[in-house]
N, C-alpha and C positions, 0 to 999 in steps of 0.2 A: 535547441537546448534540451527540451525530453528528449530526443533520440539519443543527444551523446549522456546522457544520466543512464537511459536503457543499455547501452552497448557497455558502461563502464558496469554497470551490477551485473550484466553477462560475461564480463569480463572478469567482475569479481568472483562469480559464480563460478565460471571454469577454472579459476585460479585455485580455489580453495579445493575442488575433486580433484583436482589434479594435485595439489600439494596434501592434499590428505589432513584440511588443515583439520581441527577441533571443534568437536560435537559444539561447542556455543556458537562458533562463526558458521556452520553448515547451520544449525538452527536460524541463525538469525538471518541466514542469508535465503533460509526458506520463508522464514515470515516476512522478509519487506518484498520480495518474489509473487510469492500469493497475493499480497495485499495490492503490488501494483498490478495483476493482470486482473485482480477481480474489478480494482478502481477502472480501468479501461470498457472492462465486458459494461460494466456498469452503466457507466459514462453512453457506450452507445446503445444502451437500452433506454436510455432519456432521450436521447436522440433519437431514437425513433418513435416513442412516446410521443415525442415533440410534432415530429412528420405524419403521427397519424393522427393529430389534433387531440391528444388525451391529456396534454399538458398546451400549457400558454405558454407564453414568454416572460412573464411575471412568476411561474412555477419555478422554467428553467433555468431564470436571473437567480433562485432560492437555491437551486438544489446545487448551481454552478459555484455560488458563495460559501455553499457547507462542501463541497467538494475541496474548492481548491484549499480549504483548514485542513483537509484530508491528505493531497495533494503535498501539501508542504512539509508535512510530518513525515509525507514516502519519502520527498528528496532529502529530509535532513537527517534519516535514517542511515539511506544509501550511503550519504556521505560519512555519516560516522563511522557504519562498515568499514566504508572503504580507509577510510584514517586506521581501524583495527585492524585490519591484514597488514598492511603496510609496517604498524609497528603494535605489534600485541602487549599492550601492558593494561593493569587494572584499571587505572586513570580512564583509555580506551576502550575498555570491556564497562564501563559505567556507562560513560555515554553513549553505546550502542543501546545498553539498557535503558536508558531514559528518553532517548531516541523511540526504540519500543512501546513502550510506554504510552509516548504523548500520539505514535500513529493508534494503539487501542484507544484511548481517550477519546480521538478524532474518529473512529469509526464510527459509535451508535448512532450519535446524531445522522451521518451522510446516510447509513441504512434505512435509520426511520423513517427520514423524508421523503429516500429511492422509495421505497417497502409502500408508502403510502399512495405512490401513484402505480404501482406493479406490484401488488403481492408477492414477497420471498424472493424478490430480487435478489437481494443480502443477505446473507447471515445477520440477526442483529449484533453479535461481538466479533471482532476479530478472533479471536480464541473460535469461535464455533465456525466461522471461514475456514481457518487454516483444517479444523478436522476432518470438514466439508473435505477437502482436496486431498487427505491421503489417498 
């Protein structure tokens, strides 16, 4: 199931450069982009946290529960994206936005908890991830 969510946002992603689509959908397809590669890099930085005994199983059960609130926010972004290219109307330009939204919402907490067993793992807002990456 991740991989086909991954190939459909790289799909969406090459859909939109290539169709030249509009500065809000290249935006927005930059922010769920970032937020999912950083959620990954992330994810196996606790994993290895995990393997070099700096975290327990009780940490990673914590950070795994604030993750996947994180997690569900990426897919239900993606999805809205992907509903906006398909058919671009205001209606669909909201929900991308509030889609946005609840993945920023969803980020501090997963940063804190990373940040607290790894130093600056995160960015703590999404906003300051995404500047991170230009």
């Amino acid at each position: 199931m991740r991989k086909i969510k991954l190939v459909s946002i790289l799909i969406i992603g090459m859909f939109l450069m290539a169709a030249c689509a509009g500065t809000f959908a290249q935006n927005a397809y930059r922010s769920i982009y970032i937020s999912g590669k950083t959620y990954d890099t992330s994810m196996k930085v606790v994993s290895d946290l995990q393997k070099q005994g700096i975290i327990d199983q009780i940490q990673r059960d914590q950070i795994n529960k604030v993750g996947t609130i994180f997690y569900n926010a990426y897919q239900a972004a993606v999805d809205a994206l992907g509903v906006y290219v398909n058919t671009s109307t205001s209606t669909n330009e909201q929900k991308v936005i509030a889609a946005l939204n609840a993945l920023s919402v969803a980020w501090p907490e997963f940063a804190k908890l990373v940040n607290t067993k790894k130093a600056n793992t995160m960015a703590p807002t999404l906003a300051q991830a995404l500047k991170e990456v230009k």
